[in-house]
C-alpha positions as CSV (number, residue, x, y, z in Angstrom):
1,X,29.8,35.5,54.9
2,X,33.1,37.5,56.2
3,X,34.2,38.3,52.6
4,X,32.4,38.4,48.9
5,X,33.1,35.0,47.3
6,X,32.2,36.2,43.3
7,X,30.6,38.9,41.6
8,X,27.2,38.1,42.0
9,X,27.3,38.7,46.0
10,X,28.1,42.0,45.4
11,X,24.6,42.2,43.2
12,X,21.8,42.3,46.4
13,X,23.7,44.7,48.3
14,X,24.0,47.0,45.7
15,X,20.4,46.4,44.6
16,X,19.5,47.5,48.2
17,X,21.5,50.5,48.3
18,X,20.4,51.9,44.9
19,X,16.3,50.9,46.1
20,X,17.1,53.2,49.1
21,X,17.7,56.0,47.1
22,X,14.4,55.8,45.2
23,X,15.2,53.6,42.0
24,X,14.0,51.0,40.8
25,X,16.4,47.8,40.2
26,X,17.3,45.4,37.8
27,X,20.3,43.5,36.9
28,X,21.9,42.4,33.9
29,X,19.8,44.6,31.5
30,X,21.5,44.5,27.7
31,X,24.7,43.6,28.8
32,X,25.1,45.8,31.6
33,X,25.0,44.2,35.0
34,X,23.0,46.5,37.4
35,X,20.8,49.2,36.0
36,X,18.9,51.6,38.6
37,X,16.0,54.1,37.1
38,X,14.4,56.8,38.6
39,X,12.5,59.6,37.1
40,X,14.0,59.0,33.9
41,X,17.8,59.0,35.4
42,X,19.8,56.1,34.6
43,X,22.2,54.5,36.5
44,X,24.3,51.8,35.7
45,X,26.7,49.8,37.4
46,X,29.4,47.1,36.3
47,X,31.2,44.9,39.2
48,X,34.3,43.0,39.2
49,X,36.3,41.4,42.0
50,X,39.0,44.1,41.5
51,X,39.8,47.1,39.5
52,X,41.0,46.3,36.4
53,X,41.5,47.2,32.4
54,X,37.9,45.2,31.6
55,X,36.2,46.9,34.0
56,X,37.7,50.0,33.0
57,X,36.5,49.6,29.8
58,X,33.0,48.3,30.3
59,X,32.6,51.4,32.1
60,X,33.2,53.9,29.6
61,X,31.6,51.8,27.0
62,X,28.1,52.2,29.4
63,X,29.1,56.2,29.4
64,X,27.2,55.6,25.9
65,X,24.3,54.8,27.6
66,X,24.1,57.0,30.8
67,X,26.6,59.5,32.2
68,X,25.4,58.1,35.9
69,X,28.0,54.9,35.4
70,X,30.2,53.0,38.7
71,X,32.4,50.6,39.3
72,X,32.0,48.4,41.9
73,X,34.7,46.1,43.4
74,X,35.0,43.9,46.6
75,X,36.5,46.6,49.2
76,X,40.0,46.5,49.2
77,X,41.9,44.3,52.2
78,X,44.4,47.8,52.4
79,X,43.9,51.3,52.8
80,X,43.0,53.1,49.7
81,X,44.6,55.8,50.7
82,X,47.7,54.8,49.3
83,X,49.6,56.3,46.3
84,X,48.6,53.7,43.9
85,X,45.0,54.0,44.9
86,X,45.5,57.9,44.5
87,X,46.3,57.0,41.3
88,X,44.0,54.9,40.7
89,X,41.2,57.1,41.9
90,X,42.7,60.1,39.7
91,X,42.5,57.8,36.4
92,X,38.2,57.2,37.2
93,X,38.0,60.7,37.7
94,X,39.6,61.4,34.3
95,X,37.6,59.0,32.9
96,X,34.3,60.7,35.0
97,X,33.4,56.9,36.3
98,X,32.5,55.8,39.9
99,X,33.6,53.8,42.4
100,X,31.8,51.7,45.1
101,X,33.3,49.4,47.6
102,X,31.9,46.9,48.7
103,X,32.2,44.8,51.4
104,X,29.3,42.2,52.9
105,X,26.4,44.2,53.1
106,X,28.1,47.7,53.3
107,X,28.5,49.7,50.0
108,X,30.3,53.0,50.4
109,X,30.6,55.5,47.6
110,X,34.4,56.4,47.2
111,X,33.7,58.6,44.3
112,X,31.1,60.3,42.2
113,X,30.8,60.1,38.5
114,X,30.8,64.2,38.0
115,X,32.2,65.7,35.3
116,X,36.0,66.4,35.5
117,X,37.8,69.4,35.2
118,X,40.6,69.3,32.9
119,X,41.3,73.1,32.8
120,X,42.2,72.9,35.9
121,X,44.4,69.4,35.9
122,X,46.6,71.1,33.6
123,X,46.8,74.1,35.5
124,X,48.0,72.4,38.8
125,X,50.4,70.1,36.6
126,X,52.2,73.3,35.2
127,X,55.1,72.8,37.3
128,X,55.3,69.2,37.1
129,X,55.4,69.9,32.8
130,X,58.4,72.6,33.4
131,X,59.7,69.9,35.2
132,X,59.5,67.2,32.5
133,X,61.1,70.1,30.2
134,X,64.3,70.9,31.7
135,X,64.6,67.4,33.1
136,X,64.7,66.9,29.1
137,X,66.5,69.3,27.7
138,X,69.4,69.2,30.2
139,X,69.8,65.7,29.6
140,X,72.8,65.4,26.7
141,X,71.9,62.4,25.3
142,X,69.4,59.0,25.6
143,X,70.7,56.3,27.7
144,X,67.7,55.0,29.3
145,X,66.1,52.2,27.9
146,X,62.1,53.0,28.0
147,X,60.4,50.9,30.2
148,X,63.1,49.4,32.3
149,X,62.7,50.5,36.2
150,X,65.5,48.1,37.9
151,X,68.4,49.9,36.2
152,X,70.2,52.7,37.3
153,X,68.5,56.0,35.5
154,X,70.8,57.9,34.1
155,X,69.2,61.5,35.0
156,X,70.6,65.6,33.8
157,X,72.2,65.1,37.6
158,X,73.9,61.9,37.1
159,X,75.2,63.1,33.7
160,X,76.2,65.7,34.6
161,X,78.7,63.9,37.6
162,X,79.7,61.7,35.0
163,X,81.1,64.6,32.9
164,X,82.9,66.0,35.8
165,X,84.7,62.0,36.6
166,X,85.9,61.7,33.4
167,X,87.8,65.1,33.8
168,X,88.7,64.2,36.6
169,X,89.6,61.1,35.8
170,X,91.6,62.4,32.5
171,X,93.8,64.8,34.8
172,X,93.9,62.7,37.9
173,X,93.2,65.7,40.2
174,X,91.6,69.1,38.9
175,X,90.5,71.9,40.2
176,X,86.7,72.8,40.2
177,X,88.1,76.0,37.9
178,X,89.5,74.0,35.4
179,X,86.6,71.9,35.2
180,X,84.3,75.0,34.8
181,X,86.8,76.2,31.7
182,X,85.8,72.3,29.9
183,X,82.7,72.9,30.3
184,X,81.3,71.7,33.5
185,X,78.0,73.8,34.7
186,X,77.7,76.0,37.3
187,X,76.7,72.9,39.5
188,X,80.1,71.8,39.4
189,X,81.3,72.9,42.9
190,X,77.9,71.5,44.8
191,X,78.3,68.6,43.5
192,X,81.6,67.8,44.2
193,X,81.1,69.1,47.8
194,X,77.9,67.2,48.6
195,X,79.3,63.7,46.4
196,X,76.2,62.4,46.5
197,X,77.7,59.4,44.7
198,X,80.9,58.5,46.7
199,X,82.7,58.9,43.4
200,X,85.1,61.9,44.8
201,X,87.5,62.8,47.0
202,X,88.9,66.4,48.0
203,X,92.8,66.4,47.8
204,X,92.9,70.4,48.7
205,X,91.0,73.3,48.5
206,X,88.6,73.4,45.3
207,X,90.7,70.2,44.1
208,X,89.4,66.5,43.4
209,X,90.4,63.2,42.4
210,X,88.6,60.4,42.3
211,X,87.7,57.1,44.6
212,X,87.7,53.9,43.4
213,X,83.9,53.7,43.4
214,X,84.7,57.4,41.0
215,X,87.2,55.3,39.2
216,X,84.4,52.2,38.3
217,X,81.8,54.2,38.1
218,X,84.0,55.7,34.9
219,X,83.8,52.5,33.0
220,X,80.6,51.6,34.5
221,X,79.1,54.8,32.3
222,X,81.4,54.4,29.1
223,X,78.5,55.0,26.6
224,X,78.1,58.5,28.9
225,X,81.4,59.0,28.4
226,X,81.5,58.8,25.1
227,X,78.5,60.9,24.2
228,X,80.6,63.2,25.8
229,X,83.7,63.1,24.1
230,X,81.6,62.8,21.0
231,X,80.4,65.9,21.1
232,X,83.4,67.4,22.6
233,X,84.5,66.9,19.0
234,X,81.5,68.8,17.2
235,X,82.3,71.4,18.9
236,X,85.8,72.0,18.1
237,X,85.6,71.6,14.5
């Protein structure tokens, strides 16, 4: 048998591993599906063909019973050293549950059900938060739709390009000065001399004017636009 056909295959070899280690075996013992005992340590283990949510959750409902608690799925076909299985593996370790492949007769341990440190996660995410932060508050307004990944997100960089084409756009060419004086951030210059977009063109020295992709990309962002020009107004008054 080259690969495990259903759950229960994944049962004996399990059963073995866990008897090597000095417990004694038993499967489907109130509701969970492999319970090992040793010394008065309890370990229980749940299998599924793959990771997913019910498994997830059968897991951490046996945390009642036992802090000793794995999941065990048929070993992957790909590496699981990939960034989704990085992710995955952070999640379990969140959730303090393990993880066993298997595959045939050969169980291998991916991770432990220890204790997790979240002190720590949020220490090494500090960055990442200050991140989030000023990705947020330099952002002018909300033109994302939550949830939608296909569509072009409109980021604090992005906006901020799309205020300098409608200036430039208004005036037909301006210089990176005059754009400064409406408001434009300190950015301003590096972004019209890297035009990450395509969207501009350099007529002279510290002068732009926009290319046609510039020119579409002007009505292509119109709700931008007008958040812009919105607020333009509240600050006049």
């Amino acid at each position: 048998m080259n690969n495990i056909l259903k759950e229960s295959d994944m049962y004996i070899p399990l059963k073995n591993f866990l008897e090597k280690q000095g417990f004694s075996v038993k499967g489907e013992v109130k509701e969970c599906d492999i319970v090992g005992e040793r010394d008065g340590q309890v370990v229980i283990v749940e299998m599924k063909k793959s990771l997913n949510f019910k498994l997830l959750l059968q897991g951490s409902l046996r945390q009642k019973i036992s802090d000793n608690v794995y999941l065990a799925i048929e070993k992957p076909k790909k590496s699981h050293y990939t960034k989704e299985w990085n992710d995955k593996k952070y999640l379990l370790k969140r959730l303090e549950l393990g993880l066993i492949f298997v595959k045939k007769d050969k169980v291998e341990v991916i991770i432990e059900p220890k204790e997790y440190n979240l002190k720590t996660v949020r220490n090494r995410n500090k960055k990442k938060r200050e991140s989030l932060i000023k990705e947020f508050n330099n952002r002018g307004g909300d033109f994302n739709w939550g949830g939608v990944s296909k569509s072009k997100i409109v980021t604090a960089y992005r906006e901020e390009t799309i205020r300098i084409a409608h200036y430039v756009n208004e005036n037909g060419e301006i210089s990176i000065k005059e754009l400064l004086k409406l408001g434009c951030t300190e950015k301003t210059s590096s972004i019209l001399q890297k035009n990450f977009y395509d969207w501009f063109i350099r007529v002279k020295r510290g002068t732009y004017s926009l290319t046609d992709k510039g020119k579409r990309a002007v009505i292509d962002y119109e709700d931008v636009i007008k958040n812009i020009k919105e607020k333009e107004i509240e600050e006049s008054i």
